[in-house]
C-alpha positions as a Markdown table, in Angstrom:
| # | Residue | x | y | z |
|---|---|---|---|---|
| 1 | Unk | 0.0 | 0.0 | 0.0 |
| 2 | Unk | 2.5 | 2.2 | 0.9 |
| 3 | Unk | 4.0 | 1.8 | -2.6 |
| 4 | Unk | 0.7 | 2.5 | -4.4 |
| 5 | Unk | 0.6 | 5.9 | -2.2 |
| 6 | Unk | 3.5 | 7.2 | -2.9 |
| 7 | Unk | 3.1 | 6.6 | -6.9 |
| 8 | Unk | -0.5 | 8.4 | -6.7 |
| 9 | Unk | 1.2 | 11.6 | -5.2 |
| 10 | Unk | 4.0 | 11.2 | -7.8 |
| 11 | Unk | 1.0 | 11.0 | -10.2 |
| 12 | Unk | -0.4 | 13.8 | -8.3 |
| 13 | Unk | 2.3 | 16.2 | -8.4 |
| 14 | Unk | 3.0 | 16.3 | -12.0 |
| 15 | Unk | -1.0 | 16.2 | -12.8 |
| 16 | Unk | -0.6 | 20.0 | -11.0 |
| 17 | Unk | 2.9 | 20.7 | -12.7 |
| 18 | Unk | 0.9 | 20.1 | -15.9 |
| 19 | Unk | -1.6 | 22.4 | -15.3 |
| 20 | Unk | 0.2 | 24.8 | -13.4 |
| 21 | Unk | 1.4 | 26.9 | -16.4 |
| 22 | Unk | -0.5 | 27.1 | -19.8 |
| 23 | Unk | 1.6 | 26.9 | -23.1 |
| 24 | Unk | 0.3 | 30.3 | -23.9 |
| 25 | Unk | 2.3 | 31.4 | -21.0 |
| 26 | Unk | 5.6 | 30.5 | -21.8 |
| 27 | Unk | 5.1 | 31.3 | -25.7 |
| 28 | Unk | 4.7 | 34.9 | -23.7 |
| 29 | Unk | 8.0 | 34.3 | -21.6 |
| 30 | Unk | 9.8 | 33.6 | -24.7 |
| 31 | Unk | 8.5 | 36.2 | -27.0 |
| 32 | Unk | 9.5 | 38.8 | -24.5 |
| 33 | Unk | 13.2 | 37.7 | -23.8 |
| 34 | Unk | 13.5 | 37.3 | -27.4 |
| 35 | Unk | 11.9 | 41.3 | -27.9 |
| 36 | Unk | 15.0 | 41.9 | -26.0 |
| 37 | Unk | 18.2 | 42.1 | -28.4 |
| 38 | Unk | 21.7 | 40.6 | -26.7 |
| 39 | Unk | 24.1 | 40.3 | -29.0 |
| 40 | Unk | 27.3 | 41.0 | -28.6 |
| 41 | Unk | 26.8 | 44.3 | -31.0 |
| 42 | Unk | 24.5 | 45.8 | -28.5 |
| 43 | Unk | 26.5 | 47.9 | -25.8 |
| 44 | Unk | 24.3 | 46.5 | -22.8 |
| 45 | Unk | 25.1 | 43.2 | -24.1 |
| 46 | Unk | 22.6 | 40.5 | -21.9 |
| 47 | Unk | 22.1 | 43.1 | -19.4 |
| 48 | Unk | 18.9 | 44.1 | -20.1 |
| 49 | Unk | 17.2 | 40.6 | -21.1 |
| 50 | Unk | 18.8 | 39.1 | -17.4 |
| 51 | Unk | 17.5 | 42.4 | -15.9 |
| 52 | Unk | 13.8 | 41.1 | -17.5 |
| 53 | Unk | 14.3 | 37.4 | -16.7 |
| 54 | Unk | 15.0 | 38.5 | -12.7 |
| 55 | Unk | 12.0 | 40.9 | -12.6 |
| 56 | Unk | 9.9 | 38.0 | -13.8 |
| 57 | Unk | 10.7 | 35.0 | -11.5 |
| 58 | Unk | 10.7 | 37.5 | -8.7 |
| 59 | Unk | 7.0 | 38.8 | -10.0 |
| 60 | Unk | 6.7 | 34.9 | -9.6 |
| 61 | Unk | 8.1 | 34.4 | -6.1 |
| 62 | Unk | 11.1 | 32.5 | -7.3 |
| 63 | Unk | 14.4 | 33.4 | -4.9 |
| 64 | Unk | 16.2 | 34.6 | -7.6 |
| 65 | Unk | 19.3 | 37.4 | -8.5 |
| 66 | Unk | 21.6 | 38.8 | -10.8 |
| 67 | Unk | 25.8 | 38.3 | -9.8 |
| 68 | Unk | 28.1 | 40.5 | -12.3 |
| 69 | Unk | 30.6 | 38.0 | -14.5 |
| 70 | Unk | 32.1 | 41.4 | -15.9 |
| 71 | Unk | 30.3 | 44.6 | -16.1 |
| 72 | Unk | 26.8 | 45.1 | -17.2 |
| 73 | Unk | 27.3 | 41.4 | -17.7 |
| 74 | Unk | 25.0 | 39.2 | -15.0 |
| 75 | Unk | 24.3 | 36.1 | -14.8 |
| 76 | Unk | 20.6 | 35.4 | -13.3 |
| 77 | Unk | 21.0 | 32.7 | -10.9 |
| 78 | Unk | 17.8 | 31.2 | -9.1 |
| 79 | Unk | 16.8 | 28.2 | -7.1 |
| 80 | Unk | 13.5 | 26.5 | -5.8 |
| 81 | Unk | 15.0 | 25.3 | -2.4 |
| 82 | Unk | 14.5 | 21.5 | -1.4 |
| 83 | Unk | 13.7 | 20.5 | 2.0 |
| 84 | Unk | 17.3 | 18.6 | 2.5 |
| 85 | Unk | 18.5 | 15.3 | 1.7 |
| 86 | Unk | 18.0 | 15.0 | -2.1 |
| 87 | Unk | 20.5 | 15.4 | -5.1 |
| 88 | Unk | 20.6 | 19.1 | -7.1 |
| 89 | Unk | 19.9 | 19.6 | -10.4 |
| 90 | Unk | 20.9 | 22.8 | -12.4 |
| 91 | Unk | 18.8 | 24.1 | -15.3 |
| 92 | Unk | 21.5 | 26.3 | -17.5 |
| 93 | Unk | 21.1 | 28.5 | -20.8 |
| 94 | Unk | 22.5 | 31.0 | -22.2 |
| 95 | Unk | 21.5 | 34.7 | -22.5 |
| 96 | Unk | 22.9 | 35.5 | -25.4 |
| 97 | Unk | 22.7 | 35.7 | -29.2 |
| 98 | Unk | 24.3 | 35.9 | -32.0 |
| 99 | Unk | 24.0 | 39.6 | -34.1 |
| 100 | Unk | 20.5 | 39.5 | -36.6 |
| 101 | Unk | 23.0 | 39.7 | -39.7 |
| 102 | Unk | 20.8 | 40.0 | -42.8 |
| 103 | Unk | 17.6 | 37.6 | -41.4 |
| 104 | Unk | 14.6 | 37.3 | -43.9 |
| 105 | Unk | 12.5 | 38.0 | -40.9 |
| 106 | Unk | 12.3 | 40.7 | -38.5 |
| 107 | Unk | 14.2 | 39.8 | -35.9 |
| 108 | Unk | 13.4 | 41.1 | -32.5 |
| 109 | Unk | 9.3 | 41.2 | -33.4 |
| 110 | Unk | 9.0 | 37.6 | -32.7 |
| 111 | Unk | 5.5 | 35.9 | -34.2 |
| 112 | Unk | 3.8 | 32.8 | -33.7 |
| 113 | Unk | 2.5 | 31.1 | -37.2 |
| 114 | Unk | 1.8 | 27.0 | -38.0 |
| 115 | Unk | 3.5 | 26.6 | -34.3 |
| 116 | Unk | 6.8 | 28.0 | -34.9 |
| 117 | Unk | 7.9 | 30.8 | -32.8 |
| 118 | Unk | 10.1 | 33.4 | -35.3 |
| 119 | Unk | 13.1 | 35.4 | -33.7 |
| 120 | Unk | 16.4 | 35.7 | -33.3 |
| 121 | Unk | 17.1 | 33.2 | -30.5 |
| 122 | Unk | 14.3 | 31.8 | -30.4 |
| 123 | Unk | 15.3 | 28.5 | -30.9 |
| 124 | Unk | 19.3 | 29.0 | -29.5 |
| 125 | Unk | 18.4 | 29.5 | -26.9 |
| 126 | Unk | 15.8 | 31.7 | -25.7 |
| 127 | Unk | 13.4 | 28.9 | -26.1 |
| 128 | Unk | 14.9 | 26.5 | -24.0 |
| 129 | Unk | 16.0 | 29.3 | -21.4 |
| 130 | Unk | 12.4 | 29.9 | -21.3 |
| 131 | Unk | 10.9 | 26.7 | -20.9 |
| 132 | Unk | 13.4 | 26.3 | -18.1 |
| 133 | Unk | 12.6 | 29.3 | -16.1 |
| 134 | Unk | 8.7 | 28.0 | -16.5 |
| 135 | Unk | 9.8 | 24.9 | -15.0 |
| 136 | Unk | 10.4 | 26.6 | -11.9 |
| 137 | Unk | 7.4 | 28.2 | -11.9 |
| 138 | Unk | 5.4 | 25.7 | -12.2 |
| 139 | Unk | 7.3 | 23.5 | -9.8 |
| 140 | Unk | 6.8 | 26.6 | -7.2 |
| 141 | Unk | 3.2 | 27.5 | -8.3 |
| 142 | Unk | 2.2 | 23.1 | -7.6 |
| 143 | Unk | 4.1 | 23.4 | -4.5 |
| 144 | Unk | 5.7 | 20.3 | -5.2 |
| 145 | Unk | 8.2 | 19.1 | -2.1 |
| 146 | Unk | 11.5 | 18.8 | -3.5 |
| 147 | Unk | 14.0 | 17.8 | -1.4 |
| 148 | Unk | 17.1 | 18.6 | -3.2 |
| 149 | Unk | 17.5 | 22.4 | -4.8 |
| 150 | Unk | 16.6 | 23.0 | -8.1 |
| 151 | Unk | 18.6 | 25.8 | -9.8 |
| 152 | Unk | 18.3 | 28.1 | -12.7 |
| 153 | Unk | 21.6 | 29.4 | -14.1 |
| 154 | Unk | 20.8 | 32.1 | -17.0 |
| 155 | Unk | 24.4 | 32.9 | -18.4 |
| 156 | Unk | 26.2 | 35.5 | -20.5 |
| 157 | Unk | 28.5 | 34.7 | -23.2 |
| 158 | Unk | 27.9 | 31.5 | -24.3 |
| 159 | Unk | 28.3 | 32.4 | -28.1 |
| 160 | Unk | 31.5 | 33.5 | -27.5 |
| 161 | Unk | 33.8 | 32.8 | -24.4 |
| 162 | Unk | 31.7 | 31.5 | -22.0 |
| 163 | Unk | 32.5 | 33.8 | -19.8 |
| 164 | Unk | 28.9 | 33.0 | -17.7 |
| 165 | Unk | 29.3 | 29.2 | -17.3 |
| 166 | Unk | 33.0 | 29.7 | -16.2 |
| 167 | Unk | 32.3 | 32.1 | -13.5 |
| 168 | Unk | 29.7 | 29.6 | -12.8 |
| 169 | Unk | 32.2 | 26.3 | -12.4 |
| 170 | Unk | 34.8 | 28.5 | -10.5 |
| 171 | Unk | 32.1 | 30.3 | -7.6 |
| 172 | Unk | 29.1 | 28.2 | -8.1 |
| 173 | Unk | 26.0 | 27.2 | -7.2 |
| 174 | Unk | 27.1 | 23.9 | -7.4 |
| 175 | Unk | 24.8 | 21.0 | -8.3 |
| 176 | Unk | 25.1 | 17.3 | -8.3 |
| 177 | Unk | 24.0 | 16.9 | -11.7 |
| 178 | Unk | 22.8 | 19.7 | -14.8 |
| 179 | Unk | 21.1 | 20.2 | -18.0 |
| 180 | Unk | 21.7 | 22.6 | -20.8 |
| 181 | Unk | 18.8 | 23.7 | -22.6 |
| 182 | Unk | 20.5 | 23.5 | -26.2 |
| 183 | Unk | 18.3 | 22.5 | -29.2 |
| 184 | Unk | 18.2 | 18.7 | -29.8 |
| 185 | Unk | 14.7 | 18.6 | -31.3 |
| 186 | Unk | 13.5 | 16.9 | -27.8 |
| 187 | Unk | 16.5 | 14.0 | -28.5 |
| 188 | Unk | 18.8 | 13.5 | -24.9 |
| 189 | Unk | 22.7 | 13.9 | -26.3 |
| 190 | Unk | 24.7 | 13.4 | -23.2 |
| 191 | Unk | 27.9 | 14.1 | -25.6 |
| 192 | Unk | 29.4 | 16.0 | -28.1 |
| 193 | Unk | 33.1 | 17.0 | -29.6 |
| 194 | Unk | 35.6 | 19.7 | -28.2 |
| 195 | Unk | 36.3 | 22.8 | -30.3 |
| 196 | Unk | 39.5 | 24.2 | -31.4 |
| 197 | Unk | 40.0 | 27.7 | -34.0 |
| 198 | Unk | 43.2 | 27.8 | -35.4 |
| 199 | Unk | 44.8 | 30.8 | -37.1 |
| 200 | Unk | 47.4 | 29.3 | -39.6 |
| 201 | Unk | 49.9 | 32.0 | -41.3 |
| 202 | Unk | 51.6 | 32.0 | -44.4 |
| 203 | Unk | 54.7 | 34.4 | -44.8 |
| 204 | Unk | 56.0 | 34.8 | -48.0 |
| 205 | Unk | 57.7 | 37.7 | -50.1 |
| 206 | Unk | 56.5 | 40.5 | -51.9 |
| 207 | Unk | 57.2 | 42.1 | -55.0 |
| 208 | Unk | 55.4 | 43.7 | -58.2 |
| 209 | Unk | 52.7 | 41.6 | -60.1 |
| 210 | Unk | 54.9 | 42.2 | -63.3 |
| 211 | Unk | 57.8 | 40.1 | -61.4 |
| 212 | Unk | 56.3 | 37.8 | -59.6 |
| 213 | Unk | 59.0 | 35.3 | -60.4 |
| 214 | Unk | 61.3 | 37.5 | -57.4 |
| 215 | Unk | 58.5 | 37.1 | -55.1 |
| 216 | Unk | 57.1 | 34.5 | -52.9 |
| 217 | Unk | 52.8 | 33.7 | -52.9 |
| 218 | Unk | 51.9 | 33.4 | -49.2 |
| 219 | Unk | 48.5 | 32.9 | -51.2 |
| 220 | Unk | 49.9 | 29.7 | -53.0 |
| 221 | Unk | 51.1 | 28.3 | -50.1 |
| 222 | Unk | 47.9 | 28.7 | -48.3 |
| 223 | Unk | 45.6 | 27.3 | -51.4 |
| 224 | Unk | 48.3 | 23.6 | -51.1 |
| 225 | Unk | 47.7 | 23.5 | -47.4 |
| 226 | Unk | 44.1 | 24.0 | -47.4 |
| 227 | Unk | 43.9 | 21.5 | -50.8 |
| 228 | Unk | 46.2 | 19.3 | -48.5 |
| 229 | Unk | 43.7 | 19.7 | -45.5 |
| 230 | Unk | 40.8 | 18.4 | -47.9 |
| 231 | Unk | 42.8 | 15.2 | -49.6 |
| 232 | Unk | 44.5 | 13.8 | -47.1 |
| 233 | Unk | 43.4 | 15.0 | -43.5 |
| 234 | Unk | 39.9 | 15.1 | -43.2 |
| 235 | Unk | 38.9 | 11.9 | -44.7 |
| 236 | Unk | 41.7 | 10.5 | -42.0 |
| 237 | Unk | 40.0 | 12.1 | -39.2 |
| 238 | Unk | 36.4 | 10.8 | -41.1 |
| 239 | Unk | 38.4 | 7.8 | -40.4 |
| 240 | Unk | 38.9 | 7.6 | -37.2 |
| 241 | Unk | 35.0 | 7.7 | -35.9 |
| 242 | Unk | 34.4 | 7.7 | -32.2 |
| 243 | Unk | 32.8 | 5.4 | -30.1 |
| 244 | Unk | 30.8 | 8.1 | -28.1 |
| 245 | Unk | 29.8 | 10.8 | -30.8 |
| 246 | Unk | 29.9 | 12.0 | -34.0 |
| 247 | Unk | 33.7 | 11.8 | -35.7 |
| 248 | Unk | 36.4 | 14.4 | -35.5 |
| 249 | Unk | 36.1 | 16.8 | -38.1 |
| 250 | Unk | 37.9 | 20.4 | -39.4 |
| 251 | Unk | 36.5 | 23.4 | -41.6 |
| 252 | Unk | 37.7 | 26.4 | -43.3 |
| 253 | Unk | 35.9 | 29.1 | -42.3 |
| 254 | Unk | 38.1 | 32.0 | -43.3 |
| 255 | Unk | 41.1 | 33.0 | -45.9 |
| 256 | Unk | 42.4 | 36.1 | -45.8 |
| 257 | Unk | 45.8 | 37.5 | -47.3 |
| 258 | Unk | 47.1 | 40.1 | -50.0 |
| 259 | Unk | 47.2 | 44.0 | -50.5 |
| 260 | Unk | 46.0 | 43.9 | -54.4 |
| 261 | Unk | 46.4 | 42.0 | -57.5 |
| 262 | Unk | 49.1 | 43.3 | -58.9 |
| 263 | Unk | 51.1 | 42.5 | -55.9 |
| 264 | Unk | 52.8 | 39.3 | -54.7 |
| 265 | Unk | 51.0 | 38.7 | -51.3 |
| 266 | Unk | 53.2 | 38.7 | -48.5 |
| 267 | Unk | 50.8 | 37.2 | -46.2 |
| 268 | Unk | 47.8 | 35.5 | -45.8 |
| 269 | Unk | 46.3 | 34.3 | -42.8 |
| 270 | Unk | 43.7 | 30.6 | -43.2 |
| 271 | Unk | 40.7 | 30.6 | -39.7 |
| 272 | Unk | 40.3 | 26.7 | -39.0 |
| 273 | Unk | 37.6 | 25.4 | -36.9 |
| 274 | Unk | 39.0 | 21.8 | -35.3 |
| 275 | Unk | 35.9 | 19.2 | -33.9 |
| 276 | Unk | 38.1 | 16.5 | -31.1 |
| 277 | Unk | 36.7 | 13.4 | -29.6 |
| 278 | Unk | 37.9 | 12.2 | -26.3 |
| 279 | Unk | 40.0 | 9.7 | -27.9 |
| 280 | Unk | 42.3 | 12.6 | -29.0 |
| 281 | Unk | 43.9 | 15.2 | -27.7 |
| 282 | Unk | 44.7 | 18.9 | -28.4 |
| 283 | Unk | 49.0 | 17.3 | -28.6 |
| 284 | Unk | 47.6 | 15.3 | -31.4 |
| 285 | Unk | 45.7 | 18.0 | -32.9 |
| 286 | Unk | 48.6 | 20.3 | -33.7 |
| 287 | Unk | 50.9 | 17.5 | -34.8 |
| 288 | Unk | 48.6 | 16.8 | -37.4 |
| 289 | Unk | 49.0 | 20.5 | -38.4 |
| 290 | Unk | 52.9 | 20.7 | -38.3 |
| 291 | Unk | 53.1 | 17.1 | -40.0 |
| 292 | Unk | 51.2 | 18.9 | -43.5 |
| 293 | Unk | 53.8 | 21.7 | -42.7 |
| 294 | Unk | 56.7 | 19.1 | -42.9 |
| 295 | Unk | 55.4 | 17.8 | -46.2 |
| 296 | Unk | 54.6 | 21.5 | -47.8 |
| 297 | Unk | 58.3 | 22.0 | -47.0 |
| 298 | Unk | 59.6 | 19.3 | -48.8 |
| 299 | Unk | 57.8 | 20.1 | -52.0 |
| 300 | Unk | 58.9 | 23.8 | -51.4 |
| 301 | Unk | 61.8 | 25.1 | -49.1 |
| 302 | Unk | 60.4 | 28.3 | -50.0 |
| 303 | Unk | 57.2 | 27.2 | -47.9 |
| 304 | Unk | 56.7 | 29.0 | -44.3 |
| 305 | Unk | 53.9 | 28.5 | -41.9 |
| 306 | Unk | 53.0 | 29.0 | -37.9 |
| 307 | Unk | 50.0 | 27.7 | -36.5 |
| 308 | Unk | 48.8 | 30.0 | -33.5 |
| 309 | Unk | 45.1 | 29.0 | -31.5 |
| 310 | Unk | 42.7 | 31.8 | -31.4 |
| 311 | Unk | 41.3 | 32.2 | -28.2 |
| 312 | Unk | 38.8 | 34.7 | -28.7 |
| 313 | Unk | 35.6 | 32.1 | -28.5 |
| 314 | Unk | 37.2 | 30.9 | -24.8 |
| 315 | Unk | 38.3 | 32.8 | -21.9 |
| 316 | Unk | 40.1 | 30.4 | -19.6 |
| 317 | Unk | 38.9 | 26.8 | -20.3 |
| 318 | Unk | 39.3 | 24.7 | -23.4 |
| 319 | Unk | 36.5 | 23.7 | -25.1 |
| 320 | Unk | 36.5 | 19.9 | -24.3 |
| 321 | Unk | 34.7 | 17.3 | -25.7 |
| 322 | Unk | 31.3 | 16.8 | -23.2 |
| 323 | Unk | 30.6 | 13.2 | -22.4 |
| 324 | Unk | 27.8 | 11.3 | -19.8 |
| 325 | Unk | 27.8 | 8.2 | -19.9 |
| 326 | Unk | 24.4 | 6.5 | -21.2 |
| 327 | Unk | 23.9 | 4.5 | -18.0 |
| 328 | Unk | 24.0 | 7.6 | -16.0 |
| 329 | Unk | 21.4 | 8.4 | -13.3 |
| 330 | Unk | 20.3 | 11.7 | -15.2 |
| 331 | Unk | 20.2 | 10.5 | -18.9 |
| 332 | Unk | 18.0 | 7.7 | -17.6 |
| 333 | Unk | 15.6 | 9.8 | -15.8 |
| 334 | Unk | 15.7 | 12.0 | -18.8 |
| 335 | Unk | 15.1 | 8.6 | -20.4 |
| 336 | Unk | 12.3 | 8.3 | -18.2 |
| 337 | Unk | 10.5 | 11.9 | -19.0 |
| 338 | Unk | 11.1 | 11.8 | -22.5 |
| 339 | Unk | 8.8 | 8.9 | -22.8 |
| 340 | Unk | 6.5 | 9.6 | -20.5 |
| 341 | Unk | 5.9 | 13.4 | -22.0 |
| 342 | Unk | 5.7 | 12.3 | -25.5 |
| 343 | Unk | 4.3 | 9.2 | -25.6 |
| 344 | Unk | 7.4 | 8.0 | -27.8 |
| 345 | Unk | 10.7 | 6.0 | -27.0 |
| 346 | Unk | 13.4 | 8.6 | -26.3 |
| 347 | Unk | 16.5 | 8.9 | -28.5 |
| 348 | Unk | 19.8 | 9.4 | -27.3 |
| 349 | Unk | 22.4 | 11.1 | -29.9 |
| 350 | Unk | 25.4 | 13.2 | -29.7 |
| 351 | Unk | 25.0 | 17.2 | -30.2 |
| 352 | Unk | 26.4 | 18.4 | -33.5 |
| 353 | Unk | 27.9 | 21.4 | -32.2 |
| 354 | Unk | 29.8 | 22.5 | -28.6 |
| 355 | Unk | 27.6 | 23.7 | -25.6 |
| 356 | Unk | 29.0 | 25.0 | -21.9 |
| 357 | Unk | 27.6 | 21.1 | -20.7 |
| 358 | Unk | 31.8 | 20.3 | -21.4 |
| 359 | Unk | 32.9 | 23.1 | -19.0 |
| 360 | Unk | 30.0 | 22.0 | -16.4 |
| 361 | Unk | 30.9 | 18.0 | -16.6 |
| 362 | Unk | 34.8 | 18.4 | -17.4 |
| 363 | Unk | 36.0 | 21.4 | -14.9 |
| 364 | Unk | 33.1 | 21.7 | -13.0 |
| 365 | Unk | 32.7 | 17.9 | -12.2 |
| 366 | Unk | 28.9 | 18.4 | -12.3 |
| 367 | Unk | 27.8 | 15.4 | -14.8 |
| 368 | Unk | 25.6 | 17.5 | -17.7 |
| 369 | Unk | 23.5 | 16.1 | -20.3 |
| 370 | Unk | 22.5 | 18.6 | -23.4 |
| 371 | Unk | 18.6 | 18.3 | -23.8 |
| 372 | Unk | 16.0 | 21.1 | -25.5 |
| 373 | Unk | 13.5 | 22.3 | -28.3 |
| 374 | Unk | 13.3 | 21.4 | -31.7 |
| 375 | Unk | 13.4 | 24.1 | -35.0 |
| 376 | Unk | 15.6 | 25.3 | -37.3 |
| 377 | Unk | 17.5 | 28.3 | -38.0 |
| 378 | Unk | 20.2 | 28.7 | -35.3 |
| 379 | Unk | 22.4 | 31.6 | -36.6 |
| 380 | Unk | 20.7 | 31.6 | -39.9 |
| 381 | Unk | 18.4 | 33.9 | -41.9 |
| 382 | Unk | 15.2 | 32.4 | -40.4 |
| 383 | Unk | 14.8 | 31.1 | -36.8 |
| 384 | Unk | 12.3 | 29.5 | -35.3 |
| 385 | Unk | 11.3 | 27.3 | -32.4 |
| 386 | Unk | 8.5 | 24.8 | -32.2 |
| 387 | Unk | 5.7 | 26.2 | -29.8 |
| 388 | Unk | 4.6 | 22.6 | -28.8 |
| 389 | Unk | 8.5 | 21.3 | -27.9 |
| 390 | Unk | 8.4 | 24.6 | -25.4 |
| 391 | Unk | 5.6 | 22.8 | -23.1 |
| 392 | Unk | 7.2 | 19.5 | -23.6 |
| 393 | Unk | 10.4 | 20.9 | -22.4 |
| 394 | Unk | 9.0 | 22.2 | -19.4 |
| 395 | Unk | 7.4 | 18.8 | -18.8 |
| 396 | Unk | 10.3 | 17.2 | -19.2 |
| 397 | Unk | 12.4 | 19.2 | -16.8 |
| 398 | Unk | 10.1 | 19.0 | -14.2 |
| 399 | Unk | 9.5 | 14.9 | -14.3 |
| 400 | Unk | 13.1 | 15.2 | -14.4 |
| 401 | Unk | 14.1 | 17.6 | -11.5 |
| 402 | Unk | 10.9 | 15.6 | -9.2 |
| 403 | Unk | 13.2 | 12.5 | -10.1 |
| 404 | Unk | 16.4 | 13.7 | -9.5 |
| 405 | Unk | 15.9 | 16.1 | -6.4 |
| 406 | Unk | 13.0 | 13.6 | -5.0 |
């Protein structure tokens, strides 16, 4: 009997979590933190969308505040206290954009249209911030008896350095366990690849167009190495697979070099962007880059290149690989509230891109699983975020919170 009680409140308690907070309500949430541009063009940066996000959990009754990570640059960082005895769990997303560029849609009037919600960030990741701020509330407005804290960490940066989520390893709130509300089209990816950027240079030796004989084409050296890069190192790291996520990988993302065409560029500068698995590391990484050197050398004594990392997208931390393992407490329970959300068999996959989870799980010891909305659009011309994957996201981080923090 004392079974069967315990699984009616269980049933109880997310029966009122359900009906706590109406869709229409967080398509509201969203819509307004997305209204609020936070790009790093925009000279307040996140501080005014964090400034909105406190005023509305504490309009909610959620203990909740803003701690400076540089200045005008807060993270929001709330909690829904347990009673005692029960494991934490930490809700984290990012405050942050990327700029509008040139979208095809207007970006900071976000609409609602076939159940997409339109807007820059919508769906990376104001949507899944949003959908995890709900969570609290509707946790809160149930009155559901957690005993472990739940925590809401809203963080700056996250397109860039991540700045937020490292002030957030080094002085906390620390949690047992954490998930970041990335898009993954509702699919749990308790993994995904480190990041490297590269800057490769190419010195060579100017001199007039009409004599380019006397000169030396910093521009020809870095059209071999990045033909060399496409024949005979990416397939290899194609190659190698993983056994816990999606292959390493490399990409050329920008060349620059020259003064004019009618003289011999002196320099030229190729932007790589490097995808590692935990089966490498970052030692192996730049050997591979030196070894191509070696070979361009042979073919051309001529032939001078130094391979520098760019750290402008970190601060302090290297982007690490993320990695949970599948039998882990919180994918299962994720597992768990996939299914019993969405009626469907939860899928567990490795996130194409790299979120603050690695920072969390690697130097902040706090295991972190990468779980949000689905849509399309992230950094493009037209971003949206399914309305109906906002609810189920809150659904799913509350099963999962009344799981974890009991």
């Amino acid at each position: 009997m004392a079974t069967k009680r315990a699984g009616s409140k269980a049933v109880d308690h997310y029966d009122k979590v359900r009906k706590a907070v109406k869709k229409a309500e967080i398509e509201a949430l969203v819509k307004s933190l997305v209204k609020i541009p936070s790009h790093s063009q925009v000279p307040t940066r996140e501080k005014d969308v964090a400034q909105f996000l406190k005023e509305f959990l504490e309009g909610e009754g959620i203990d909740v505040r803003l701690r400076q990570v540089e200045k005008d640059r807060p993270n929001v960082l709330a909690v829904v206290k347990g009673s005692g005895g029960g494991k934490s769990l930490m809700l984290n997303g990012h405050t942050d954009t990327v700029p509008p560029y040139e979208m095809d849609i207007p970006p900071f009037t976000p609409t609602v249209k076939g159940g997409k919600l339109f807007g820059r960030g919508s769906l990376d990741m104001k949507g899944g911030l949003g959908a995890m701020a709900m969570t609290l509330v509707a946790l809160d407005r149930a009155k559901v008896p957690l005993r472990g804290d739940l925590h809401l960490a809203a963080v700056v940066g996250e397109e860039e350095r991540s700045e937020g989520t490292e002030d957030l390893v080094l002085r906390g709130p620390k949690a047992d366990m954490a998930i970041v509300g990335e898009p993954t089209d509702l699919e749990i990816q308790p993994s995904h690849r480190g990041l490297e950027w590269f800057d490769v240079h190419f010195h060579g030796k100017a001199a007039h167009g009409g004599q380019a004989d006397r000169g030396v084409n910093a521009i020809s050296m870095a059209a071999r190495f990045v033909a060399m890069l496409e024949s005979d190192l990416l397939p290899r790291l194609r190659a190698k697979g993983s056994p816990t996520m999606l292959p390493p990988t490399l990409n050329v993302g920008v060349i620059r070099g020259g003064q004019q065409p009618s003289s011999v560029a002196d320099h030229c500068v190729v932007k790589l962007d490097r995808r590692w698995t935990p089966e490498e590391d970052l030692q192996t990484v730049f050997k591979e880059m030196y070894d191509l050197f070696d070979v361009l050398k042979k073919g051309d004594p001529r032939f001078k290149a130094e391979l520098k990392r760019d750290h402008t997208n970190m601060k302090t931390m290297t982007h690490v690989p993320n990695y949970v393992p599948e039998g882990h407490r919180l994918v299962k329970s994720l597992k768990q509230s996939v299914s019993a959300v969405t009626g469907s068999e939860a899928k567990i996959t490795s996130f194409w891109g790299w979120t603050d989870a690695a920072l969390m799980t690697h130097f902040g010891k706090t295991p972190t699983v990468v779980f949000g909305p689905g849509g399309q659009g992230a950094h493009s011309r037209v971003e949206y975020v399914l309305t109906e994957d906002l609810r189920r996201c809150m659904m799913v981080y509350a099963r999962t919170a009344m799981d974890i923090c009991g």
